[in-house]
C-alpha angles and dihedrals in degrees: 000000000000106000115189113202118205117205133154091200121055087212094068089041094049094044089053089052087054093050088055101043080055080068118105110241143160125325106352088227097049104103113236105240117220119187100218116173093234152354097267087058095042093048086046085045094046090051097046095052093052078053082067118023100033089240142041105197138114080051126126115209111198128174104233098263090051084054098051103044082050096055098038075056087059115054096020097048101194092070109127121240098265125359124276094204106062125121091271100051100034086058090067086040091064093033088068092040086053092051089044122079104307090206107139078020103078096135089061090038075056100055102036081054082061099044099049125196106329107121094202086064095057095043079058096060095038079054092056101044088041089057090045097045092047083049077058098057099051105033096025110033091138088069086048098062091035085056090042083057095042074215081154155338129267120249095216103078094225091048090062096051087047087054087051093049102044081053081057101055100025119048112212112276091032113156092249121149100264094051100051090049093051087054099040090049083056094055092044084046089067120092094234110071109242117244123261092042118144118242086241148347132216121187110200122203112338113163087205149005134194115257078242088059089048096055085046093062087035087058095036089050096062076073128029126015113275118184129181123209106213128188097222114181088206147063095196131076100262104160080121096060125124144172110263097235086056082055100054092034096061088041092050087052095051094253104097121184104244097193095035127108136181095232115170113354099224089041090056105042094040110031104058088112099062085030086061089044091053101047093053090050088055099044080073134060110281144146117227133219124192121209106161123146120197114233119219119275092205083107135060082239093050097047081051106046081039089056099047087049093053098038091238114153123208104271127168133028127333109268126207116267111251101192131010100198101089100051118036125163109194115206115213153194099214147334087280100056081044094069095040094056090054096052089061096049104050080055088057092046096051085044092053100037107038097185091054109106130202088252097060086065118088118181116208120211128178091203110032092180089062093050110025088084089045098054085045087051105046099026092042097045093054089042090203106116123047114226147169136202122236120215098355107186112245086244095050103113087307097141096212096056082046092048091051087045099052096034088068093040105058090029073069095045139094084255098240108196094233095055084042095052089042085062102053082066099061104101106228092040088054089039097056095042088055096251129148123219092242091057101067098069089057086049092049082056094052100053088047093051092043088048102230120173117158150338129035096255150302105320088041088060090046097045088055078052101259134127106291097239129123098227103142096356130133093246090055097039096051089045092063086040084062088043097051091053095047097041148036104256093167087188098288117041124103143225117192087335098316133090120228127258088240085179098088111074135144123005087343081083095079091058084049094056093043085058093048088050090055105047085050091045096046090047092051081052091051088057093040093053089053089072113086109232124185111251098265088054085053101053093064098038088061096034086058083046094063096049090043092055107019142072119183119211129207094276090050092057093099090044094040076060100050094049103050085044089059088049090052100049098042080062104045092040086060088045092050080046097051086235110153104146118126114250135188122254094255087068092054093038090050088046102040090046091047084049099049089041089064117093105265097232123210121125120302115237093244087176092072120068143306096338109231118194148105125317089239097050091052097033105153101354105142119241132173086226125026122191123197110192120184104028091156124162101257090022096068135073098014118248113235104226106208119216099178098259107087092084090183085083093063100040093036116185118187111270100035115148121269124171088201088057091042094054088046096058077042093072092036092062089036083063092042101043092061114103101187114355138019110206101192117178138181142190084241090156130062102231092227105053103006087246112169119254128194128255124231121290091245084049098053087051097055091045084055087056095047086041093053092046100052104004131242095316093049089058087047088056093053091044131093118197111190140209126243103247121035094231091065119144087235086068095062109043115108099224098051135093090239125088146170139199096197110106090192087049086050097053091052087045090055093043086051091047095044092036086213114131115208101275088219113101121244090241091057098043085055098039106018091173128028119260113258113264118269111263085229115034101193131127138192104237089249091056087047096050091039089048090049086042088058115003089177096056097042093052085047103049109028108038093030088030079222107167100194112231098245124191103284109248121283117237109205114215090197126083115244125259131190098340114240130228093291092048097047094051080059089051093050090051100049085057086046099055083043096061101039083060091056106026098240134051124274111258110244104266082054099049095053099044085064093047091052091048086052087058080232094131131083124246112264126064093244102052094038090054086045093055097039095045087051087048097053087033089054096045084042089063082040105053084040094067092042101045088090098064092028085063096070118076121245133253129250112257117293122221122227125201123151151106124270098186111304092343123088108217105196127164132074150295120222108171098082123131124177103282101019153332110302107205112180118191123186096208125045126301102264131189099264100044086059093054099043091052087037080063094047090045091058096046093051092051096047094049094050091040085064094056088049093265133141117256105250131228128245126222119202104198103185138168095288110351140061120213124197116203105190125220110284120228115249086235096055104034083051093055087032085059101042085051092054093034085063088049102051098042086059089053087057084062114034132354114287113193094220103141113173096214085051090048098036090050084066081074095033101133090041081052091047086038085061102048090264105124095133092055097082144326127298091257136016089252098057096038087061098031090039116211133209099306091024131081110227113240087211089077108064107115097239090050094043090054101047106034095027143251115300098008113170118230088244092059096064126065097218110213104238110163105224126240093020092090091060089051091051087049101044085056095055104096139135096037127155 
């Protein structure tokens, strides 16, 4: 006997399947066997029926298709272990008839022509055909066997080339679905019940069947008891039912439907799914079981899902909304806000209902990969609801699968330094080569320094069709790195026309080999991965791949899993396909991502938290709040896109699977399934200009019916129309309909609202109290002119021991062109060092020759010679204006030792010559550079001043430009360096906004006036707020992070000490 149980709540239903597994029947060891559509209703049945029974054990739960092949193993015998005909293997099986001869096939001759060569194209179209043929199976098996028979051929003309090429992939008596069904149905036809059959069957839940499926428990019922076990949203008979515009449309058309009714308008529009489902169940015979339950109709959620259940319509006029909990419907600017909004409500929930826990919650979501980060963002951050996701992809963020990824695809690359270097920070890579997580940052600055870009090496470059040289690739660059280990580089020598990486040393030189290990490693993939393999060689090509590249901690068990299990099934469903063909890499890559994006099933904890996953996955489970998030106009329902080779369109039966109307059904149990409250949200404001945007289709619907019900106030009550940014104003007043439970959110909502800033300065708030003074207050010159230089950062630095995070190294893919300013500045410096050490500049040729082995210039003969000539050029001009002082000879050291206001300065100065201080700077003579060397200057005129000496002079040669800082009296160096001796005594304390392109700017046209322009800006405010040709002073990280972000130059009282700028500029002379 086939029963059929109605019921509109899963509880009931579950409860009267419990009452029957209590039953005696049958063999006490024999397992009961439920159908359930999926693994989150099997794990919520399971623990529903040890809620009644005490125990759920001795119970099979099968998706319907496990079910099915089991049974067909059953009663036929000769049925392989798993079918060689679903979507999966049937994909190979068209691929090889693809790759086969296409005659009888020319629309898909025609096709493959157009899509060339590319192999990723034809798996496409194998996927496709293999969907729509496997459609075929289970909703036209009729047109299979009359295919196996070739009784006839098809009148559609697609149609006929699908029959071809089915023959061709499916000799006749295959074990296909269809059949196996047709044979089975024979056995079940007989009087005697066939061996092997259970002693009953119950299908739980399951929002549709084939009609194959249908004749299978039809044919198993003349035997043993079946029962399904339906969600039905009504009481009535409402297989009449229509949506209202059908109606008028037909009317309108002059075929009008005689039987049919509008019913309720959510019922009809959303329920033709379940409707199709019922009707086929009663067009057979059936007996039928109610066990439906009303909800209250004391909520605006309750009136609705009542009147669902009685097919009662909204009739009469609009009536005022008595409460606004149970139905909200949250407008957003985005996914994110979204999210956020949901996050407050569900506190508000938890504050308002205190026996609601966080596992009586479910959020809905139509695209979990969307969500999924958001929920972890904002629900992880606040740490204040426990949650869990439902049905994650294998690809979804989990860092092994990335790192596999990753790992064949720039094995395939043209190894571009910064992917490469991207990979080594992906945990379980670096945790398989060795590696720790501090050293990456030390291997990004050796392949800066060693100037790799991209390719492996000479050939790699000629192979992509480039010139074959090694400039900038990782053969030539590790090869400097080596260099640099084994022998002294110091920056310019060379060794078979490179210098040496001198930058590796020590125990650093392990990293280095492991590195050197990877990048060979990763090459001998990428030509492994050029050879085409069939499948089963493939599997255990990747899978040893896996275990070469990657090693798995505690937290990538689950995905290591999922991902060998991908490998595995891609080759086994080839081998249950007969597909043994070699294929290139590309084939395997397409069909193993397509594998590890799909959501990787089993059963959600739904005892552990707010359950978060797709709709599908959750359809119908009760829950005493249901959230729906991204119900956005285009998003949902899905649109089904038509190519012309789905035939069941144009020869539509009723029943025939549609994802618009599934989805539809989808949002139909998602309003019946809420006990107590329906949270509903979507993205209804552009986030740029708060432009409105329309809700789904299902949504707007709903919004008619509410409208209908209580008119268009009662809709505004029930709506929430949110702000932009969470820390709005709206979301702390007392009397609005917007709330927040963030108390950091709240005190920026208060300032904004206030506009009062905290009158506090940032400095203050950060040392509200000066450091207490050093016990020896005693610097090197050098320290003294560097602290003065940059009084922020040395205090800083050197009395916190606070490094500044700054931006990690970039690693440019590309090779290098014509450098620009800032290059060239480093160009200039590597001659100059060159020709310190020597005592003359290099001559051009030489001069090159280091750059190249630098790997500083750029690829081409013309525009390496180019950069190379401007660069010696440029140190020529240089080393002109400085051959004057380079031609006396220095002085021997010169020792230091004496007071600048309460600091003792003691140590040395090396960089005399006779006659004066030579300073030689590659770049332009910058602000800072003349502060720190005015300071120098001081100290070594007051030192010599002491041994009866002359103050020296001090001559700045810089890249265009010669400064000239004169001999300081005694007198006045003395007072100069009390003065600064004060100053920077007080930056050892606090922070002292003294910032030498800011003073100097004071001064800014004497300086210009001096051939100076490069020195500062034009005035003190744009040299600290920068401007479009000017660098703010204010960004610099350690400013920022004392004084604030955005300070304007009126906020702060810079400490200039008064009277010491007019000493630094009456010492400027003789400048050109």
């Amino acid at each position: 006997m086939l029963t059929v149980h109605h019921g509109n709540r899963l509880e009931r239903l579950a409860a009267r399947l419990a009452t029957e597994l209590a039953l005696p029947r049958g063999d006490a060891l024999t397992p009961d066997t439920v159908v359930v559509p999926n693994a989150a209703v099997g794990r919520w049945l399971a623990l529903r029926l040890a809620d009644h029974l005490g125990i759920a054990a001795n119970l099979r739960l099968l998706l319907p298709a496990e079910f099915a092949w089991t049974l067909f193993a059953r009663l036929l015998g000769d049925v392989p272990a798993r079918t060689g005909y679903d979507t999966e293997a049937l994909t190979w099986r068209v691929l090889a008839a693809l790759e086969g001869d296409l005659a009888g096939l020319e629309p898909l001759a025609g096709y493959l022509a157009r899509a060339g060569r590319d192999p990723r194209q034809r798996l496409a179209l194998a996927r496709r055909l293999a969907a729509v043929l496997d459609v075929y199976q289970t909703h036209r098996p009729d047109w299979i066997l009359r295919w196996d028979s070739a009784a006839e051929a098809p009148d559609d003309p697609v149609l006929r080339w699908q029959a071809r090429l089915w023959r061709r992939i499916a000799p006749r008596g295959a074990p296909h679905w269809p059949c196996l069904l047709r044979r089975c149905l024979e056995r079940l036809a007989a009087d005697a019940p066939p061996p092997g059959l259970p002693p009953r069957l119950d299908l739980f839940a399951l929002p549709a069947l084939s009609p194959g499926y249908l004749d299978l428990l039809e044919g198993l019922a003349r035997h043993i008891p079946v029962a399904l076990y339906v969600l039905d949203p009504c009481r009535a008979y409402w297989g009449d039912v229509v949506p209202e515009r059908l109606l008028a449309r037909r009317a309108a058309e002059g075929r009008p439907l005689p039987h049919a009714e509008s019913g309720h308008p959510l019922l009809a529009s959303l329920g033709q799914q379940v409707q199709a489902f019922l009707d086929a169940l009663w067009a057979r015979d059936v007996h039928d079981e109610d066990h439906f339950e009303a909800p209250s109709e004391a909520t605006l959620l309750g009136r609705i899902q009542r009147d669902i259940l009685d097919l009662r319509p909204p009739a009469g006029e609009p009536q005022r909304l008595a409460e606004t909990q149970s139905l909200q419907i949250h407008v957003c600017h985005g996914p994110l806000r979204e999210v956020e909004a949901l996050h407050d409500r569900l506190l508000d929930l938890f504050a308002r209902q205190t026996d609601l826990a966080a596992t009586d919650v479910a959020v809905l979501v139509p695209d979990l990969a969307t969500y999924a980060p958001l929920v972890e963002a904002v629900f992880g951050a606040a740490g204040r609801i426990p949650y869990t996701v439902a049905e994650r992809a294998a690809a979804d963020g989990a860092p092994l699968v990335t790192g596999f990824l990753g790992l064949l695809e720039a094995a395939r690359s043209r190894f571009e330094v910064d992917r490469i270097a991207d990979l080594l920070e992906i945990a379980p890579v670096r945790r398989r080569l060795g590696l720790g997580e501090g050293q990456l940052p030390l291997l990004r600055h050796w392949l800066r320094s060693a100037g790799v870009r991209w390719g492996r090496d000479g050939a790699h470059r000629a192979a992509e069709g480039l010139p074959a040289v090694e400039t900038h690739t990782w053969a030539e660059g590790l090869r400097r790195l080596l260099l640099g280990y084994a022998l002294p580089g110091e920056g310019e020598r060379l060794y078979d026309g490179l210098v040496p990486c001198d930058d590796v040393e020590g125990q650093d030189a392990e990293a280095l080999g492991l590195l050197c290990r990877f990048v060979e490693a990763l090459g001998a993939l990428g030509a492994a991965l050029a050879e085409p393999r069939p499948p089963a060689a493939w599997r255990g090509f990747l899978l040893d791949v896996v275990a070469r590249f990657l090693a798995p901690g505690e937290a990538d068990e689950s995905e290591h899993r999922s991902l060998c299990e991908a490998v595995e099934a891609l080759a086994a469903d080839a081998e249950a396909a007969g597909f043994d063909r070699p294929v290139p890499f590309a084939v395997v890559e397409s069909e193993l991502r397509r594998r590890l994006a799909r959501p990787r099933g089993g059963s959600p904890r739904l005892a552990r938290g707010v359950v978060v996953g797709p709709m599908r996955a959750l359809r119908g489970l009760p829950f005493r709040v249901v959230c729906l998030l991204g119900l956005n106009d285009g998003d949902f329902p899905r649109v089904r896109a038509d190519d012309g080779l789905d035939r069941t369109r144009a020869h539509p039966r009723r029943g025939d699977p549609d994802p618009r109307a599934e989805d539809r059904g989808l949002f139909l149990d998602a309003l019946l399934s809420a006990r107590d409250a329906l949270h509903l949200s979507y993205v209804g404001r552009d986030e740029r200009d708060d432009s409105p945007r329309p809700p789904s289709v299902v949504l707007a619907e709903l919004m008619d019916l509410v409208r209908s019900l209580h008119g268009e106030e009662g809709l505004r009550r029930i709506t929430v129309v949110h702000r932009l940014q969470p820390f709005h104003p709206d979301y702390f007043r007392p009397d609005g309909p917007l709330y927040s439970h963030d108390a950091t959110l709240c005190e920026g909502a208060r300032r904004l609202v206030a506009r009062e800033p905290d009158p506090t300065p940032p400095e203050r708030r950060l040392f509200p109290a000066p450091l207490p003074a050093p016990e020896e207050p005693e610097l090197t010159p050098q320290a003294f002119a560097r602290l003065l230089r940059h009084p922020v950062d040395f205090l800083l630095r050197e009395r916190l021991g606070v490094r500044l995070e700054t931006a990690p190294e970039v690693l440019e893919a590309r090779e290098p062109f014509l450098p620009d300013p800032r290059q060239r500045q480093r160009l200039r410096a590597v001659l100059l060092r060159r020709a310190l050490r020597q005592g003359a500049p290099p001559d051009p040729g030489e001069a090159r020759a280091l750059l190249s082995g630098l790997g500083l210039l750029p690829h081409g003969e013309a525009a390496a010679a180019l950069a190379a000539g401007r660069a010696h050029g440029e140190l020529a001009a240089l080393w002109a204006q400085a051959a004057p002082h380079l031609a006396r000879p220095p002085r021997p050291p010169l020792p230091v030792d004496l007071e600048a206001g309460p600091l003792r300065v003691r140590g040395v100065l090396d960089d005399l010559r006779e006659h004066g201080r030579l300073v030689l700077l590659a770049g332009r003579l910058r602000a800072h550079h003349l502060v720190e060397h005015w300071v120098l200057h001081l100290l070594a005129g007051a030192v010599l001043a002491t041994q009866g000496e002359p103050a020296p002079p001090t001559h700045l040669v810089a890249h265009g430009s010669l400064a000239r800082l004169a001999p300081t009296d005694a007198g006045t160096a003395a007072a100069a360096l009390q003065a600064l001796g004060a100053l920077a005594a007080q930056a050892l304390r606090k922070p002292v906004p003294f910032v030498p392109v800011v003073w100097l700017a004071e001064v800014a046209d004497a300086l210009r006036e001096a051939g100076l322009p490069h020195v500062t800006a034009r005035d003190p405010a744009t040299a600290w707020e920068g401007s479009d040709y000017v660098t703010a002073a204010r960004d610099d990280p350690a400013l920022r992070l004392v004084f604030g972000e955005g300070r304007e130059a009126d906020e702060l009282d810079f400490a200039h000490p008064p009277g010491l700028l007019g000493i630094l500029l009456a010492g400027l002379e003789g400048v050109r």
